[in-house]
N, C-alpha and C positions, 0 to 999 in steps of 0.2 A: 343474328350474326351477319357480316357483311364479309365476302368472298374477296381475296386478296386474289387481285389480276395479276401480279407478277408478284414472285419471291426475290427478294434482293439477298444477295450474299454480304451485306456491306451492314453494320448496324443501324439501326436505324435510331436517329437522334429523338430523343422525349421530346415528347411539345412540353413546353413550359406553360403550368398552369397559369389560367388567367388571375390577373390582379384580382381581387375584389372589389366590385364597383363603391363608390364611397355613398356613406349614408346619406339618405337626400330629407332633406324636409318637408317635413305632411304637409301636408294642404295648411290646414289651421298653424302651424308655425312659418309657414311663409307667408300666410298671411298679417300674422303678426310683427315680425322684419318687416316687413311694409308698411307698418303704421306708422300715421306722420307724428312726426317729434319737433317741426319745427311751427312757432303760433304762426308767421305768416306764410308759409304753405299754405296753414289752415284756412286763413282768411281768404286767401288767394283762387280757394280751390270752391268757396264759398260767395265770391262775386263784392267781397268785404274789406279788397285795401284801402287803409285809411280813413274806413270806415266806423273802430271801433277804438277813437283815440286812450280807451280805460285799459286797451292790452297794453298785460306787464314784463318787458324779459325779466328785469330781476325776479320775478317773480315766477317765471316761468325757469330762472336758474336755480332758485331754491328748492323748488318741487317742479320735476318738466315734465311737457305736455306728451300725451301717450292717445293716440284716438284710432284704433282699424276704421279703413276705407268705408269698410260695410255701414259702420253707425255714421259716419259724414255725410253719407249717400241718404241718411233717413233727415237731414239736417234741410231748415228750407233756406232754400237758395237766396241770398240778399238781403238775409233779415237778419239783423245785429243780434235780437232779443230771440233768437232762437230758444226754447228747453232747452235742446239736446246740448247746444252749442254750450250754454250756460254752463253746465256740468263739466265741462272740461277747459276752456278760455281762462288761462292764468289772468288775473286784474290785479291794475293799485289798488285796490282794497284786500288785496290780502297782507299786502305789508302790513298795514296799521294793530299795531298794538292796541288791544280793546280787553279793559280789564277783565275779569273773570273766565278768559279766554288763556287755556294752558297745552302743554305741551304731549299729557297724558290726560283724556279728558274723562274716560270711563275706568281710573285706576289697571291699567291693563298690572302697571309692573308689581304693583301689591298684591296681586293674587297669581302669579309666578310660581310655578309647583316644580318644575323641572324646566330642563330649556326647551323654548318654546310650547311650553305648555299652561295654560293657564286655568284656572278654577277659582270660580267666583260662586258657582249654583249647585244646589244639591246634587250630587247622581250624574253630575256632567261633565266633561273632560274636552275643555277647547285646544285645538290645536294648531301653531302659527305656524303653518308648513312651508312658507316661501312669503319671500318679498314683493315676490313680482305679480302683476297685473296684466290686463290688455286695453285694458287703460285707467287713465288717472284724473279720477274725480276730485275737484276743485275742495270741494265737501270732505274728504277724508278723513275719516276721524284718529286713524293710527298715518296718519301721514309724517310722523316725527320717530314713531315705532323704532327700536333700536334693531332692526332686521340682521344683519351683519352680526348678531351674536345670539338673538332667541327666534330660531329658526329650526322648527322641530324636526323637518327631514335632515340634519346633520347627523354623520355616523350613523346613516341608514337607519332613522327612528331608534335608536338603539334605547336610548337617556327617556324618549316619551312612551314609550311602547310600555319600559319597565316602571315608569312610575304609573299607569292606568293598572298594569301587571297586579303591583301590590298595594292597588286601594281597588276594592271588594265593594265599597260601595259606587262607584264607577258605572254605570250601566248605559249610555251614551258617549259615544265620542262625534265631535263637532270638529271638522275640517275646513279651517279659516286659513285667514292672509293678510295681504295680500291675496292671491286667490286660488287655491286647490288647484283648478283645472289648468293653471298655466304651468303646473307639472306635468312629465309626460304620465301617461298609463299606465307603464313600464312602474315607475316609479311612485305611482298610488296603489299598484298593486303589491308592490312590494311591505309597503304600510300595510293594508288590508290581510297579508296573509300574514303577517306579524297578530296582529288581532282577533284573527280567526283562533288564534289557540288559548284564548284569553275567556273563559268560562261566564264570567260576570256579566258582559256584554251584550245588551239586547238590539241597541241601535246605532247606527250610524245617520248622521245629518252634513253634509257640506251646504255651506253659504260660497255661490261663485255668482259671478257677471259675465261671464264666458258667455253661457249661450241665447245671451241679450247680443251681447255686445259685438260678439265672435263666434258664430253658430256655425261653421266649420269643426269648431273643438267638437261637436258632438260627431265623432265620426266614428266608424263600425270599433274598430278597437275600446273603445270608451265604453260604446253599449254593450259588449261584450264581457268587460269587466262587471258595471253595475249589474246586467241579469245574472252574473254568478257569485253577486255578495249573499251571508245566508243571512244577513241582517235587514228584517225593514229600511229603508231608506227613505230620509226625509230629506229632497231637493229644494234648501230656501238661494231664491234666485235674488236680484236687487233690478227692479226696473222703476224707474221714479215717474212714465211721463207714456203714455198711451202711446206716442209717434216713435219709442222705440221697440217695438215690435211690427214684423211685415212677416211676408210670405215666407222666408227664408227661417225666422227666427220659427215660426209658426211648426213649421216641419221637424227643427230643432227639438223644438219641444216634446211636440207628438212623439217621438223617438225614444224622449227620457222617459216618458210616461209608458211607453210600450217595453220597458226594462221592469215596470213593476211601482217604480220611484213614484213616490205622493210628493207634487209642487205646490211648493207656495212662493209666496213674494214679500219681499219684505223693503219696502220706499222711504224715503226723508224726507218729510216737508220742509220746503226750500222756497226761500223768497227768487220770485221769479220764475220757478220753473212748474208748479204743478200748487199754488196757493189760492186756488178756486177752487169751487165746490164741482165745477166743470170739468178741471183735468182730473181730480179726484175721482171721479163719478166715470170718468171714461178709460182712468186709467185699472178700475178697477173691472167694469166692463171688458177692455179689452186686455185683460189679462183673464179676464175668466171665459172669454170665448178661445182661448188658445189652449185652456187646460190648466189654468193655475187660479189657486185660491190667494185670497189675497189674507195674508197673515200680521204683518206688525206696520202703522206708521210712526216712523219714530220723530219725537221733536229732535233737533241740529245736537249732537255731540259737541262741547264747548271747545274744539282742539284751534288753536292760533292759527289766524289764517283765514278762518270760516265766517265771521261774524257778520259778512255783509246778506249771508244767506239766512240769516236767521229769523222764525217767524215767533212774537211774544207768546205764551201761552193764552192769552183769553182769546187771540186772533186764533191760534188753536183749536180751542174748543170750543169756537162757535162753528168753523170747518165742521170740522167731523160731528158737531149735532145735526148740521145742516145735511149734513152726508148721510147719516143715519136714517132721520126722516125720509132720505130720496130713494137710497135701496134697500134690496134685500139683507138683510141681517148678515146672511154669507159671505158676502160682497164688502161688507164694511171693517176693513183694518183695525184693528187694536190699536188707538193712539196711547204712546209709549213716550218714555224714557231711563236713559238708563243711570242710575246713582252708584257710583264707586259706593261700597258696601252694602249694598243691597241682598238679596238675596232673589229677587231675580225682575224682569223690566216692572220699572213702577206705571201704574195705567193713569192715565191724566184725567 
């Protein structure tokens, strides 16, 4: 209690409560507002004007460039034929029309169960929860995705929730994108307690590139969700190229894995970026010195646009023999693809 020095006879006017301050933005979403969207920034910031006369706007106006500071910072400075760089530099080679190259390349829309839902595999329940990224790989296989109408978090999961509800054979749900985590917390929890009442359900799996890409996203709130899911969780991450992980992602990591969550990885073999037995071999090393197994490499998704990254399959499979021989069995990726009607990735 605090003693009033003088009594006034006169009323005494209410303090007018304070405003509420306005909502500010976590670390990992300001640092995603911050990511560069323009190609020559990129170049720029890279030691690279005029350097790389194959960058494309149109091309970069058809699908635009999305890249956090952090992965630009892992990029080497003055070199055109960067990986990392690879992976996201729109080029005139994606304009070109290249036959067998389509717009839906892994059947997404014919196995459409609800909105934003999709089922292709036995027992398993994928789900398109958002459009958005933290960045936009050049490689994209749903880069044409009709996001703006099969987006599962619409109407608060209502439409996806009930159709995993009433298929009993359902025992997995998988949380895709675009990419999960560029949802808030708030808003994956919201999903997860919807599911929690849902009996059938053994596990949960999210595929993101957050915390490669943007390892800020793994912040206390995040881990705090994941250590109170009651379902195993299986974390498949996407890193294609040894030189995108450092210290920062490293810690990211350790973080997920201290939630309980079992990581894997799952990479693209890409002309240019990781098609020696070399990057292979280191990317697989250094992802298993950070805490992750490495789980699928898949050959290129035929989606329009991609075809300059594509590796033939016998260059394929003399890769990953060559890969197999070098490491340990654990170490060595599943080479994959995926066939619209399949029933589930065919092994090369």
């Amino acid at each position: 209690m605090i003693p009033a020095a003088h009594v006034s006879r006169q009323p005494v006017p209410a303090t007018p409560a304070p405003s509420p301050a306005p909502l500010q933005p976590s670390g990992w979403q300001q640092a995603l507002r911050q990511a560069v969207r323009d190609p020559a920034e990129l170049l720029a910031l890279l030691g690279l004007e005029g350097l790389v006369p194959a960058m494309s706007g149109e091309a970069a106006a058809q699908f635009p460039l999305l890249v956090p500071h952090g992965f630009i910072g892992r990029m080497r400075h003055g070199d055109p034929h960067d990986p990392l760089l690879r992976q996201v530099l729109p080029l005139d080679a994606e304009l070109r029309q290249v036959q067998g190259f389509g717009l839906d390349a892994v059947g997404d829309a014919a196995a459409r169960s609800a909105t934003g839902v999709i089922q292709k595999y036995q027992g398993r329940a994928l789900m398109v929860s958002t459009g958005s990224c933290a960045i936009h790989c050049r490689y994209c296989f749903r880069r044409h995705f009709p996001y703006g109408e099969q987006t599962a978090a619409r109407g608060h999961w209502a439409e996806a929730v009930a159709r995993v509800r009433q298929d009993s054979s359902i025992e997995e749900v998988i949380l895709s994108g675009g990419d999960p985590l560029s949802l808030s917390t708030a808003k994956l929890a919201e999903l997860t307690d919807a599911l929690q009442q849902i009996p059938h359900l053994k596990r949960l799996r999210l595929h993101s590139r957050l915390p490669v890409v943007l390892p800020e996203r793994v912040d206390a709130p995040l881990l705090r969700w994941l250590a109170a899911l009651p379902w195993p969780v299986a974390f498949v991450l996407h890193a294609n190229h040894a030189n995108e992980f450092d210290a920062e992602v490293d810690m990211a990591l350790a973080a997920l894995r201290g939630t309980g969550a079992s990581l894997l990885n799952q990479a693209v073999l890409l002309r240019g970026v990781n098609d020696s037995v070399q990057a292979l071999a280191d990317l697989s090393e250094r992802g298993f010195a950070a805490g992750v197994l490495p789980y699928y490499l898949h050959q290129l998704d035929r989606v329009q646009g991609v075809a300059h990254f594509e590796i033939d399959d016998a260059t394929a499979l003399a890769l990953h023999a060559q890969l197999s021989a070098r490491l340990s069995g654990y170490l060595v990726p599943k080479l994959v693809r995926e066939i619209p009607g399949d029933t589930g990735k065919r092994p090369l």
